[in-house]
NUSEKOL-194169 format. One record per residue (C-alpha): residue number from 1; residue in one letter; chain; y, z, x. Coordinates in steps of 0.2 Angstrom, whole numbers, plus 5000, padded with zeros to 4 digits. Example, Ala and Ser with C-alpha at 12.3 -4.5 7.8 and 13.67 -1.06 7.14 Angstrom:
DOVEX  i  aa  ch  Y  Z  X
DOVEX  1  A  A  4978  5039  5062
DOVEX  2  S  A  4995  5036  5068
//
This chain:
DOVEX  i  aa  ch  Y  Z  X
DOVEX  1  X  A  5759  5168  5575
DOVEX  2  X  A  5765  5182  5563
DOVEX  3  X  A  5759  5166  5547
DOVEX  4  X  A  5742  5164  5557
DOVEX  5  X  A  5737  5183  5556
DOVEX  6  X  A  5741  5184  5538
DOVEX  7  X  A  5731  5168  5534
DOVEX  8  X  A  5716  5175  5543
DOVEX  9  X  A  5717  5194  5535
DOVEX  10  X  A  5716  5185  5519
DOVEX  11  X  A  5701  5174  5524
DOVEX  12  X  A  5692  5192  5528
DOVEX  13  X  A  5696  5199  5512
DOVEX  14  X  A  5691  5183  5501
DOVEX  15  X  A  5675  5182  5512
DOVEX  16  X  A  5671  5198  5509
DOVEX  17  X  A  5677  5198  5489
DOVEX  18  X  A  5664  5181  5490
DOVEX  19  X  A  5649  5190  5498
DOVEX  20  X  A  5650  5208  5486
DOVEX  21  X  A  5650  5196  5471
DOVEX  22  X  A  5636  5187  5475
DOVEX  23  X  A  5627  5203  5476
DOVEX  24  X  A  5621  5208  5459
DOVEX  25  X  A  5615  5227  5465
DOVEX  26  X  A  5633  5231  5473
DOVEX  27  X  A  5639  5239  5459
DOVEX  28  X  A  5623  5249  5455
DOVEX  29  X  A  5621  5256  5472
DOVEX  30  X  A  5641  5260  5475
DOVEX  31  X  A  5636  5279  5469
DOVEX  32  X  A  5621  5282  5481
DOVEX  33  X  A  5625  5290  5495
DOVEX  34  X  A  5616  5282  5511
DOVEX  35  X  A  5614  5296  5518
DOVEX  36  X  A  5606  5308  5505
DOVEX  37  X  A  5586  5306  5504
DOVEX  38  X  A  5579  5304  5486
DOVEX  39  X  A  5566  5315  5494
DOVEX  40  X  A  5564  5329  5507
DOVEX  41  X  A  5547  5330  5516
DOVEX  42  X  A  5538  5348  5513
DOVEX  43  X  A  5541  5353  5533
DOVEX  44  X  A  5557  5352  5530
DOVEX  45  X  A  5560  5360  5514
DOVEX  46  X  A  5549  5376  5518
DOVEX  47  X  A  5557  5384  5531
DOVEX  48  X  A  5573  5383  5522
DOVEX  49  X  A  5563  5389  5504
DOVEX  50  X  A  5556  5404  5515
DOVEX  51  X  A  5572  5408  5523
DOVEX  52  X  A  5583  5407  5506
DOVEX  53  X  A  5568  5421  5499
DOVEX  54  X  A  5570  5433  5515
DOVEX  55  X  A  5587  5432  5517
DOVEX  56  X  A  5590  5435  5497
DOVEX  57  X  A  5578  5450  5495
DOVEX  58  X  A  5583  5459  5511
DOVEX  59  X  A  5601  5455  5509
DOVEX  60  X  A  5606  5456  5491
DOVEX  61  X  A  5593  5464  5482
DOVEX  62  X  A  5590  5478  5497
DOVEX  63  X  A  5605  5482  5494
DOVEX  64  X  A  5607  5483  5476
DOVEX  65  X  A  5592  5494  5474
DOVEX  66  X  A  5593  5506  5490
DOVEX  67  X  A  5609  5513  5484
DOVEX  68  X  A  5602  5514  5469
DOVEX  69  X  A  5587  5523  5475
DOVEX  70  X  A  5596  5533  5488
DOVEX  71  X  A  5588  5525  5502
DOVEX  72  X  A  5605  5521  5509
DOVEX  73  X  A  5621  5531  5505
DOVEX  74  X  A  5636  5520  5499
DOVEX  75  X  A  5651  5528  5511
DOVEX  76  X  A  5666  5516  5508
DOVEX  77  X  A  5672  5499  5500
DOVEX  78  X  A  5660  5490  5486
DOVEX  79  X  A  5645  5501  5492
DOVEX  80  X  A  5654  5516  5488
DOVEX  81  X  A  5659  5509  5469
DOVEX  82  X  A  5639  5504  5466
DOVEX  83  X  A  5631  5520  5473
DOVEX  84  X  A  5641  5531  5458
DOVEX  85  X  A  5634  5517  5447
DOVEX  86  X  A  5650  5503  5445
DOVEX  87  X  A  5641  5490  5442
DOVEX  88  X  A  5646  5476  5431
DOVEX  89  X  A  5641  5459  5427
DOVEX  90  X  A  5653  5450  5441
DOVEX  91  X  A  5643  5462  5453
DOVEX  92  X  A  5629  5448  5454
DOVEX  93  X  A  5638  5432  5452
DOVEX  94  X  A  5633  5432  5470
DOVEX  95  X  A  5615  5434  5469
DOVEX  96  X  A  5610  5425  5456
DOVEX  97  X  A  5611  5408  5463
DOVEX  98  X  A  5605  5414  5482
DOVEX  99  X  A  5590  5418  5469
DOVEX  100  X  A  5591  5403  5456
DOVEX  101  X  A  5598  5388  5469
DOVEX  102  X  A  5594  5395  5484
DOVEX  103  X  A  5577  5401  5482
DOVEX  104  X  A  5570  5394  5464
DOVEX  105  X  A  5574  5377  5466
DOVEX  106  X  A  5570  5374  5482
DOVEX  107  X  A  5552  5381  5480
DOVEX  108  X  A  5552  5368  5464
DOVEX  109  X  A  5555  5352  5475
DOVEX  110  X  A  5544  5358  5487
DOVEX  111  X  A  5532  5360  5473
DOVEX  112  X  A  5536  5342  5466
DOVEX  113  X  A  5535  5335  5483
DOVEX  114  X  A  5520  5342  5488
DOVEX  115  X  A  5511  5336  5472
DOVEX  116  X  A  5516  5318  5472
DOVEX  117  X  A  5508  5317  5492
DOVEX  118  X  A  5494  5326  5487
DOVEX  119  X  A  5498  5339  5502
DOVEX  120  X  A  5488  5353  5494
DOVEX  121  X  A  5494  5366  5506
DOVEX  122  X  A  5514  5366  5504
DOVEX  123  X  A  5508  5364  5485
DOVEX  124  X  A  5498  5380  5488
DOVEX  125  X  A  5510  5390  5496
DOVEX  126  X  A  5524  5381  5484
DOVEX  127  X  A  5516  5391  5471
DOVEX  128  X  A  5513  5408  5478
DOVEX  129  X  A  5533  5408  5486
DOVEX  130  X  A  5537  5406  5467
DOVEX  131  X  A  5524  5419  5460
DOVEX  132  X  A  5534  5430  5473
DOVEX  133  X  A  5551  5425  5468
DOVEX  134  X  A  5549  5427  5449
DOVEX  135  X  A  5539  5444  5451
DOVEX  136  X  A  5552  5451  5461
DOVEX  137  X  A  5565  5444  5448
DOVEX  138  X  A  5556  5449  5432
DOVEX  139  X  A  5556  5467  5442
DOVEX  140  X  A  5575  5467  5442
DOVEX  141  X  A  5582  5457  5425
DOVEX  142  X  A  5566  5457  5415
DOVEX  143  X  A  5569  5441  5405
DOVEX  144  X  A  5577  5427  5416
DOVEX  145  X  A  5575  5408  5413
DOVEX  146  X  A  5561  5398  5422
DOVEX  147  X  A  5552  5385  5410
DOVEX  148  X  A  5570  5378  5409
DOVEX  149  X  A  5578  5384  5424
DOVEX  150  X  A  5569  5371  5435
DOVEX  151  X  A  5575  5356  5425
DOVEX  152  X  A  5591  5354  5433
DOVEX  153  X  A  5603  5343  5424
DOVEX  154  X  A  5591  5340  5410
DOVEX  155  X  A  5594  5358  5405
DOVEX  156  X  A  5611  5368  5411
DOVEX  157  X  A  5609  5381  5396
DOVEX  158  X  A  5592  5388  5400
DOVEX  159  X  A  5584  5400  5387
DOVEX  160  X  A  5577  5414  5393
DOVEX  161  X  A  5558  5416  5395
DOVEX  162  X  A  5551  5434  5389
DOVEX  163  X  A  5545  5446  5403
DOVEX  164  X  A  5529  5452  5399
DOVEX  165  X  A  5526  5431  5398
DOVEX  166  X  A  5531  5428  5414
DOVEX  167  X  A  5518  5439  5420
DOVEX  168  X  A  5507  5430  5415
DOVEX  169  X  A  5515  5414  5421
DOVEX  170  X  A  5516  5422  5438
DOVEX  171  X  A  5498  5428  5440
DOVEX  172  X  A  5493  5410  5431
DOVEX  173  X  A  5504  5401  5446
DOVEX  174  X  A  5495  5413  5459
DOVEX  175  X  A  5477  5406  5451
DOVEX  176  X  A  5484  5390  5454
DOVEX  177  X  A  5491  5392  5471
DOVEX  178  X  A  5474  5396  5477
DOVEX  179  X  A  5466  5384  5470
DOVEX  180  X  A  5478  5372  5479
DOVEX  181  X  A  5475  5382  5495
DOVEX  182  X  A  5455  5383  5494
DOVEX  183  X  A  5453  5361  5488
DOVEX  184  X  A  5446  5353  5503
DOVEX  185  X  A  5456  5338  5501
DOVEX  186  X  A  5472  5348  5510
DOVEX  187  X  A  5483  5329  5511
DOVEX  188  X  A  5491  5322  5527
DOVEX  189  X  A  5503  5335  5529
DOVEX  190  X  A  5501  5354  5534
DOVEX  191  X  A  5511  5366  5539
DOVEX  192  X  A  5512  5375  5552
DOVEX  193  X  A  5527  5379  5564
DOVEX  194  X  A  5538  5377  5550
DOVEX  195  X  A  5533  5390  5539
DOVEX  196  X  A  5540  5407  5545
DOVEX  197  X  A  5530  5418  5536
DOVEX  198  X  A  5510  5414  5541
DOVEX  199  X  A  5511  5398  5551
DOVEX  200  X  A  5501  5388  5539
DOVEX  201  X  A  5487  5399  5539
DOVEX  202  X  A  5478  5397  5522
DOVEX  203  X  A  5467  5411  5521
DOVEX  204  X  A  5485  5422  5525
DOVEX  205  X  A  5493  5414  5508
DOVEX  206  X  A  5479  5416  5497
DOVEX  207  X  A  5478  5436  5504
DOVEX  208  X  A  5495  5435  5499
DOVEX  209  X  A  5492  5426  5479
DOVEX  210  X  A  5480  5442  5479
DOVEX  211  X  A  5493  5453  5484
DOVEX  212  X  A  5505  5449  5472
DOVEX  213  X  A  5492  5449  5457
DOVEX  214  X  A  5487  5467  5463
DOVEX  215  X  A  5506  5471  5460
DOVEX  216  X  A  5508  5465  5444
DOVEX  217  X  A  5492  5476  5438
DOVEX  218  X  A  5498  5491  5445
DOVEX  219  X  A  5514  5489  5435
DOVEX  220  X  A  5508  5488  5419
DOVEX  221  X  A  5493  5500  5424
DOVEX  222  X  A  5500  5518  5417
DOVEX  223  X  A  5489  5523  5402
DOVEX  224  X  A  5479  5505  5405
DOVEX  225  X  A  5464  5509  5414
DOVEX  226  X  A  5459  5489  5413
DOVEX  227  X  A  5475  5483  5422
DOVEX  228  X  A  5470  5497  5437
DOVEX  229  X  A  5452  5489  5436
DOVEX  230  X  A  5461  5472  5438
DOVEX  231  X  A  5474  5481  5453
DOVEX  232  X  A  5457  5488  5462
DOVEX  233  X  A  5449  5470  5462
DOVEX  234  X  A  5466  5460  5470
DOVEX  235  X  A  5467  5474  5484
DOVEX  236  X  A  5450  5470  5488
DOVEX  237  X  A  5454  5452  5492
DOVEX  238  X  A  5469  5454  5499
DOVEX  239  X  A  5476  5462  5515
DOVEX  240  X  A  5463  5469  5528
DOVEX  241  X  A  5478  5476  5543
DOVEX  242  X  A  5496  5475  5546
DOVEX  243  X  A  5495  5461  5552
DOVEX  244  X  A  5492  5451  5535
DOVEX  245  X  A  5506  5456  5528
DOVEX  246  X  A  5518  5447  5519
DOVEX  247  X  A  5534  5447  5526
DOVEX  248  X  A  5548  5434  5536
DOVEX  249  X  A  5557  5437  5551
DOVEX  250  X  A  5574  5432  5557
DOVEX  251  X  A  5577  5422  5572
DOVEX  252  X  A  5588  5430  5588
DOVEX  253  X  A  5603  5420  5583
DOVEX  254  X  A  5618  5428  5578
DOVEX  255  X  A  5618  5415  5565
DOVEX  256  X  A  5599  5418  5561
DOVEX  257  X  A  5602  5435  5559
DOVEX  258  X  A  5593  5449  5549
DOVEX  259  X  A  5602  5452  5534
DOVEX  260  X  A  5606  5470  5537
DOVEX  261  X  A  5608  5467  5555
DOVEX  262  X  A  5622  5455  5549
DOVEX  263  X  A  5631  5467  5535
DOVEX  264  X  A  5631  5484  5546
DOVEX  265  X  A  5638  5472  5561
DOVEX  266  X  A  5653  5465  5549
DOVEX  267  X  A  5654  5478  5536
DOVEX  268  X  A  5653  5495  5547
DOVEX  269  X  A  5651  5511  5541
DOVEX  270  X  A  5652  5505  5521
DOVEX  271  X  A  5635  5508  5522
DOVEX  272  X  A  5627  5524  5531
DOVEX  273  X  A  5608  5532  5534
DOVEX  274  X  A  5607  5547  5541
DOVEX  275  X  A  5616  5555  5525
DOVEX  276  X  A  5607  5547  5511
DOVEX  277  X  A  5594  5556  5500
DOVEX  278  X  A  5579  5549  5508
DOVEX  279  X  A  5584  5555  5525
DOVEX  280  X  A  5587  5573  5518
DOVEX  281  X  A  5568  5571  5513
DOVEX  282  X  A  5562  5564  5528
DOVEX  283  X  A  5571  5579  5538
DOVEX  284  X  A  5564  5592  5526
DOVEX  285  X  A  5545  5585  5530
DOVEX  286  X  A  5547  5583  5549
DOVEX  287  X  A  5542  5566  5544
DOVEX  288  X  A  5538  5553  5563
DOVEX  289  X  A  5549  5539  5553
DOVEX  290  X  A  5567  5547  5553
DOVEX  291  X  A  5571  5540  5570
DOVEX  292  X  A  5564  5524  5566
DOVEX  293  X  A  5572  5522  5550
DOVEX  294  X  A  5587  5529  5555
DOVEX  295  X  A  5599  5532  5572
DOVEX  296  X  A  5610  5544  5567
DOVEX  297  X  A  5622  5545  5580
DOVEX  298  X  A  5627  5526  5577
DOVEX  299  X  A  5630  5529  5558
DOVEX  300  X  A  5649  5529  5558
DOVEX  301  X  A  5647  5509  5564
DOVEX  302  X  A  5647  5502  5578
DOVEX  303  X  A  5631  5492  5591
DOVEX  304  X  A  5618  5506  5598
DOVEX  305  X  A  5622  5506  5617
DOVEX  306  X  A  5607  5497  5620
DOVEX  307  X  A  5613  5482  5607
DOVEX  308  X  A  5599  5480  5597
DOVEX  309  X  A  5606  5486  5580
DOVEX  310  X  A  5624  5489  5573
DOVEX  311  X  A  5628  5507  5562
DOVEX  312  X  A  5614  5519  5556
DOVEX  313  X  A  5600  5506  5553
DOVEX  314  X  A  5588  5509  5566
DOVEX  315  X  A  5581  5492  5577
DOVEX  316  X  A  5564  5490  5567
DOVEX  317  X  A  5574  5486  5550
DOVEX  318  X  A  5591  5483  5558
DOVEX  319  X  A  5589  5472  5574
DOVEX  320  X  A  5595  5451  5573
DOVEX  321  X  A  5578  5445  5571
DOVEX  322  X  A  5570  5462  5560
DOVEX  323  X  A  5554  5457  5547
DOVEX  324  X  A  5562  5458  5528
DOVEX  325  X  A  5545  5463  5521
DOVEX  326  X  A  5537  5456  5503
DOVEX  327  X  A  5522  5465  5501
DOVEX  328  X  A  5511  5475  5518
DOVEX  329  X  A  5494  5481  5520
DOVEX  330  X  A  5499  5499  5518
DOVEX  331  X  A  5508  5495  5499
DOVEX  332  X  A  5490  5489  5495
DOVEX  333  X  A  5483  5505  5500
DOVEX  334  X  A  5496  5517  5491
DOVEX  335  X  A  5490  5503  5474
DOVEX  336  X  A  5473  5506  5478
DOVEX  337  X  A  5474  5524  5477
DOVEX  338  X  A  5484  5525  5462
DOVEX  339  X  A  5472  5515  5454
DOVEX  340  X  A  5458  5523  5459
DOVEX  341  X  A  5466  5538  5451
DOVEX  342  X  A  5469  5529  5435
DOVEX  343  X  A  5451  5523  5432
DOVEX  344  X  A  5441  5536  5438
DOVEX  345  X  A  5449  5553  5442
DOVEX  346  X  A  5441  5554  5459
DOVEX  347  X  A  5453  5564  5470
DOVEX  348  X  A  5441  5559  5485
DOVEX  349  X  A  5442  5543  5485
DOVEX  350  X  A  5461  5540  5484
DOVEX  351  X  A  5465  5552  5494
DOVEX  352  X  A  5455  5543  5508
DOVEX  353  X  A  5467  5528  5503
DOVEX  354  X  A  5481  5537  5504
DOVEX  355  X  A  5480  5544  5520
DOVEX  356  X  A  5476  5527  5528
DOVEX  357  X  A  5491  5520  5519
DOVEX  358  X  A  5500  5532  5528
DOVEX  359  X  A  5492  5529  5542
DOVEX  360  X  A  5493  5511  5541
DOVEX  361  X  A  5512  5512  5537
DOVEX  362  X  A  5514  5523  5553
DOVEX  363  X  A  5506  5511  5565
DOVEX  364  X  A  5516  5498  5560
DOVEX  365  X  A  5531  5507  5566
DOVEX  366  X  A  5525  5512  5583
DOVEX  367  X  A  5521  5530  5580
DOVEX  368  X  A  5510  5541  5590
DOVEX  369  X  A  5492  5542  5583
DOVEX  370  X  A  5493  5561  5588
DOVEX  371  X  A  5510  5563  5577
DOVEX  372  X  A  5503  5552  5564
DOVEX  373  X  A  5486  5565  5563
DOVEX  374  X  A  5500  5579  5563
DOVEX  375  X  A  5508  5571  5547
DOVEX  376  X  A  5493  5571  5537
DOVEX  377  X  A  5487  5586  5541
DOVEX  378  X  A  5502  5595  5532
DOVEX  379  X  A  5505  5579  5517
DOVEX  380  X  A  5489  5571  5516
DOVEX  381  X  A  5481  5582  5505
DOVEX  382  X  A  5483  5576  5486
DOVEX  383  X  A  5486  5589  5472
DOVEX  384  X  A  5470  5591  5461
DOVEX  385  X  A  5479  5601  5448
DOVEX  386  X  A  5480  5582  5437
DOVEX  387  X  A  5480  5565  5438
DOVEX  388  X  A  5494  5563  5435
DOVEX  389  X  A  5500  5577  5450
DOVEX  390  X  A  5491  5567  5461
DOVEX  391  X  A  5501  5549  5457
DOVEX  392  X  A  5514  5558  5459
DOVEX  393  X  A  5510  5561  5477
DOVEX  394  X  A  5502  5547  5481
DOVEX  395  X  A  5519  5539  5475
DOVEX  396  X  A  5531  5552  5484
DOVEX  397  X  A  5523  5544  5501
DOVEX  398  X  A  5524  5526  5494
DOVEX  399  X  A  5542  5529  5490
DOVEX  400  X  A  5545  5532  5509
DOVEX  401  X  A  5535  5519  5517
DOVEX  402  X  A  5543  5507  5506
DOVEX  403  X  A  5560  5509  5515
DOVEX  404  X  A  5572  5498  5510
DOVEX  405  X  A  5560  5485  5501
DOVEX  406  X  A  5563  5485  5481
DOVEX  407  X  A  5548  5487  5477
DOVEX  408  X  A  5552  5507  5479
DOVEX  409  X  A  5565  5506  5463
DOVEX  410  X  A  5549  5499  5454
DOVEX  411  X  A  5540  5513  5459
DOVEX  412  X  A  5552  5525  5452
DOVEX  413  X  A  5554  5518  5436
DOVEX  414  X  A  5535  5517  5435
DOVEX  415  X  A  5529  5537  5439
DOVEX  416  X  A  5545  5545  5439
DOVEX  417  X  A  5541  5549  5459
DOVEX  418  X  A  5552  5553  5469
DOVEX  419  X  A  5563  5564  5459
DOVEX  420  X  A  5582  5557  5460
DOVEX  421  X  A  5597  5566  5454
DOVEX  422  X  A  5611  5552  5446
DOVEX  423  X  A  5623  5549  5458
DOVEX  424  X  A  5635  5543  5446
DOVEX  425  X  A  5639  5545  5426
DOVEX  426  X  A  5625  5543  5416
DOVEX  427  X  A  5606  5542  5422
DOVEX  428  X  A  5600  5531  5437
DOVEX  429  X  A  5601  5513  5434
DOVEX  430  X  A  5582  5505  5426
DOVEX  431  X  A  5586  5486  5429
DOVEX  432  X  A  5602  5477  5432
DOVEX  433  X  A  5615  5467  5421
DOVEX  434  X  A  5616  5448  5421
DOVEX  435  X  A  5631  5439  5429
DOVEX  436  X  A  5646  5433  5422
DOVEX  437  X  A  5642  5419  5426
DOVEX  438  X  A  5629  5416  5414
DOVEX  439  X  A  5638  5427  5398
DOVEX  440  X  A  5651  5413  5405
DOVEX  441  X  A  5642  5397  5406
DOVEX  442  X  A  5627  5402  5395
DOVEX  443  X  A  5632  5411  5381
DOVEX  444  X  A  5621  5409  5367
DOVEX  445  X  A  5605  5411  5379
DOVEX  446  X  A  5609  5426  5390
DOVEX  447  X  A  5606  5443  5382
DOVEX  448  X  A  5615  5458  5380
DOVEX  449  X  A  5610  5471  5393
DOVEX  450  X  A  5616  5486  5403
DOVEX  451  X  A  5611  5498  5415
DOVEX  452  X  A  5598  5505  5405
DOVEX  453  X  A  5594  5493  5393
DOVEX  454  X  A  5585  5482  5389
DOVEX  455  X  A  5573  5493  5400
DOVEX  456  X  A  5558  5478  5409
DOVEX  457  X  A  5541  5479  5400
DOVEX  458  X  A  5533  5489  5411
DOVEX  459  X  A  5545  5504  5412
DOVEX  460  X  A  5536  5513  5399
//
């Protein structure tokens, strides 16, 4: 019995042995793994390309440049180290690939995909996510690789690309996005559900190309009247309300959580509100948006008795399934009137867009329309003493509606408005430093930089 078992098993195995070797391919396909696609359809690639961007930019990066601009006050742990400015290039060994992995190389094989199947709205929006995604990068680094970033392993020591070029690469990728997003040939697949941000609505994305075009004038806009011009133009094609804006939000699952909802929830009280520079402002003007910015008596940590938010963070930006917003209708108003300022001088005019920013930017947060006239009636009146005293105001306002988004550190480096004193040695931070990973991994290519230099090409 025990000879007639072994005699079988033997037949198995020189079966087996037989039928491999007469395949030719066996050895060719031993490394493919079944169950890994050689391609991913755009539906399914979207949703994780937008999700990777919101929870990047309102985890990370929100937090990086709100202790920085003293939007938020760093009470213990790391928080507390990077509020006083100790920074150092292991701080963003983390971020870099949620950005570069996460984000970038997603929206490039969505990009690829979409292409090859000739479905022009995932190419469309493709383009615009990564207009996004660099802008916002560029804003941070300055130079950072892309040309040869999105090569993969054809390329794992990307040079660097220069700033002011990839500006123009961005607002080049915006032209192209729309033209995608406007062909009448839109391909056999469009999105809708699976994209979190517009729900495949084209007109939305191409308001959004436009959006994003009228930020990258307004940066490079001080003492350049043309690149206002060009600002003025974008703003009027963009955003008509709120409800254009540009923005992704977070399902009710604790696992699809908001990122700050998920940080003040696990990491309480390193992290608080109610003490921070921006809240001593908003307190000073009797500014509507304190109690929706911030709950003060939860700041120490903690869930709010009615469970909506954990510490200091208010429910709008701190509840599970809060919006981390990329670019809103009432930004496009602030731009609008600094660049009216810019290319004409007429205090009228921008100070009609600037009250509407601030009353767009209040009706978005559920304020009263009486408390919002109340606001304006004491701060909407722009200074007439200069142009530049004007900016200034329009860009004090800007700074608070752009709560926690970091586009505000932008705004500081660009007008000098709000005034912020350092927090820590030296002056506040104009950019941050590249990880270690890359001085590690990408030595010859990465360039030196610290908190101050070299300083992004707009910060003039």
């Amino acid at each position: 019995m025990k000879s007639t078992k072994i005699f079988f098993s033997l037949f198995i195995i020189l079966t087996v042995v037989l039928e491999v070797s007469c395949k030719k391919d066996f050895f060719t396909k031993v490394n493919v793994n079944p169950n890994v696609p050689k391609a991913v359809a755009p539906n399914l690639i979207l949703p994780t390309s937008e999700a990777a961007l919101g929870y990047t930019q309102g985890g990370d990066i929100s937090r990086f440049t709100s202790l920085i601009t003293q939007q938020v006050f760093g009470a213990n742990s790391q928080s507390q180290t990077y509020y006083s400015y100790g920074l150092n290039p292991g701080t963003f060994d983390n971020l870099w690939p949620d950005l570069y992995t996460s984000t970038i190389i997603n929206i490039d094989t969505l990009k690829n995909e979409a292409d090859a199947k000739g479905n022009n709205v995932y190419s469309g929006i493709s383009r615009i996510l990564m207009a996004y995604t660099l802008q916002v990068s560029v804003d941070l680094w300055g130079k950072i690789p892309y040309s040869q970033a999105v090569k993969g392993n054809e390329n794992l020591h990307p040079s660097y690309d220069d700033d002011k070029a990839l500006y123009d690469t961005i607002a080049s990728l915006v032209n192209a996005g729309i033209a995608k997003l406007t062909d009448t040939k839109q391909g056999l697949l469009i999105p809708g559900a699976d994209d979190g941000i517009y729900g495949g609505d084209a007109v939305k994305w191409i308001k959004f190309g436009h959006a994003i075009k009228a930020r990258l004038y307004i940066h490079q806009s001080k003492g350049d009247a043309a690149m206002a011009t060009k600002a003025l133009q974008e703003v009027a094609l963009s955003f008509s309300d709120n409800s254009e804006s540009a923005q992704y939000r977070f399902g009710a699952a604790e696992t699809a959580a908001n990122p700050w909802y998920q940080f003040n929830r696990d990491r309480p009280g390193d992290e608080t509100f109610s003490n921070s520079t921006i809240a001593e402002r908003l307190q000073t003007l009797n500014d509507p948006r304190y109690s929706v910015y911030i709950d003060e008596a939860n700041d120490v940590g903690g869930q709010s008795p009615d469970g909506s938010h954990y510490g200091g963070l208010n429910s709008y930006f701190g509840s599970v399934n809060s919006p981390v917003e990329f670019i809103t209708y009432d930004e496009l108003l602030f731009i609008k009137a600094e660049a009216t300022l810019r290319t004409s001088g007429d205090y009228a005019a921008a100070q009609d867009d600037y009250q509407a920013a601030i009353r767009a930017n209040m009706q978005k947060l559920g304020i009263s329309t009486a408390s919002t006239n109340a606001y304006i009636a004491a701060h909407g009146t722009l200074p007439v003493s200069s142009v530049n005293a004007a900016i200034a105001g329009v860009a004090n306002q800007e700074f608070i509606a752009l709560y926690l988004n970091p586009e505000a550190w932008v705004l500081w480096r660009r007008t000098g408005s709000p005034s912020l004193t350092p927090t820590g040695p030296g002056e506040v931070p104009r950019r941050l430093l590249y990880p270690q990973s890359e001085y590690s991994y990408n030595t010859a290519n990465t360039p030196a930089s610290t908190l101050y230099t070299p300083r992004i090409f707009w910060d003039k």
